[in-house]
C-alpha angles and dihedrals in degrees: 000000000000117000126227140200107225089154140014089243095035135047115193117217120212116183117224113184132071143231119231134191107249086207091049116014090224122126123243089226105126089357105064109195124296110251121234096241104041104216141133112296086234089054098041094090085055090049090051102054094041093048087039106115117269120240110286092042090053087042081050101039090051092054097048073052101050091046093053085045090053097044088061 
């Protein structure tokens, strides 16, 4: 992103570079990234919570956390 001074109080700020997919090389300009489960965008928070771990695999998954948190 450059800064610039479009005011003395504000700085705009405009990005120029771009992100681009490594598997394709395309941008994600226009296109956004393709979510894991396709579904209606009305119907995605549903999926998420149906598809969310159960109980022993988020008891699992927060200590593999806490143990990457505590050998920083």
């Amino acid at each position: 992103m450059t800064g610039y001074r479009i005011h003395p109080n504000i700085l705009m700020g405009i990005t120029v570079g771009v992100c681009r997919s490594d598997i394709t090389g395309e941008s994600f300009q226009g296109i956004g990234v393709q979510p894991d489960l396709p579904c209606k965008a009305d119907a995605a928070l549903n999926v998420a919570h149906v598809r969310a771990p159960t109980d022993p695999e988020r008891e699992e998954l927060q200590q593999t956390l806490d143990a990457l948190r505590a050998a920083k």
